[in-house]
C-alpha positions in Angstrom: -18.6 14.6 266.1 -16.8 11.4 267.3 -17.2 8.0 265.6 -15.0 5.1 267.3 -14.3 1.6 266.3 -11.9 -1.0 267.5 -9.4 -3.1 265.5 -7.4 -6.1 267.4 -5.7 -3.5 269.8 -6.9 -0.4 269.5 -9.4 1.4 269.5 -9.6 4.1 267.2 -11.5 7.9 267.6 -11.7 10.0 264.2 -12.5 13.8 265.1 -12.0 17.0 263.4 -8.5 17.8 265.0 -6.2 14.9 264.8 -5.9 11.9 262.0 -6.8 9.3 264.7 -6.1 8.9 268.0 -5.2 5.3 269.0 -5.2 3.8 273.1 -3.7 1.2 274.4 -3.2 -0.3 277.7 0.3 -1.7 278.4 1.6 -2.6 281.7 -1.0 0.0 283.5 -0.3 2.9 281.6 -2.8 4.4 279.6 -1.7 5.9 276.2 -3.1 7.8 273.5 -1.0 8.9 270.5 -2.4 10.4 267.4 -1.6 13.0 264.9 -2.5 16.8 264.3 -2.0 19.8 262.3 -0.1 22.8 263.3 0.4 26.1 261.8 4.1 27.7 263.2 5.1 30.5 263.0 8.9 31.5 262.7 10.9 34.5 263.8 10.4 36.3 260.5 6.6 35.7 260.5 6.1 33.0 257.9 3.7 30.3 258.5 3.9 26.8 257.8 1.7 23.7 258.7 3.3 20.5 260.4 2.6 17.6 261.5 3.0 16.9 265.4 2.5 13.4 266.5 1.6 13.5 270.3 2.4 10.3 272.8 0.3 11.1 276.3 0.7 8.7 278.7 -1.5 8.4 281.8 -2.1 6.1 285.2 -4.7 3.3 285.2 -7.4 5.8 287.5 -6.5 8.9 285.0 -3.3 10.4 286.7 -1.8 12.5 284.0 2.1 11.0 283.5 3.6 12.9 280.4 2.9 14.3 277.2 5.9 14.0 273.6 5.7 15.9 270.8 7.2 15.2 268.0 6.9 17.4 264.2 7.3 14.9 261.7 
């Protein structure tokens, strides 16, 4: 389940699996940042949950550009 609203310049999704997601438009790139919650696992098998913000970045007619992760 989705619910969107806009601020002054973003718009804004809620869903189950990140914090929000925020686009924006800037100089015709397409980009869509938000935050989610990982479970890693290290070499010795011990689980922890991070936080990965994610930065996607795409062309005006959807051409996929890049994708940064980042654990915060």
């Amino acid at each position: 389940m989705f619910s969107v609203y806009k601020n002054a310049h973003n718009i804004i999704i809620g869903n189950a699996n990140a914090r929000e997601v925020t686009y924006e438009m800037k100089n015709n790139i397409f980009m869509k940042e938000y935050i989610e919650d990982r479970i890693i696992k290290n070499q010795e098998g011990a689980k922890s949950l991070q936080k990965i913000q994610i930065k996607e970045s795409y062309t005006a007619d959807g051409q996929y550009i890049k994708k940064e992760e980042k654990v915060l």
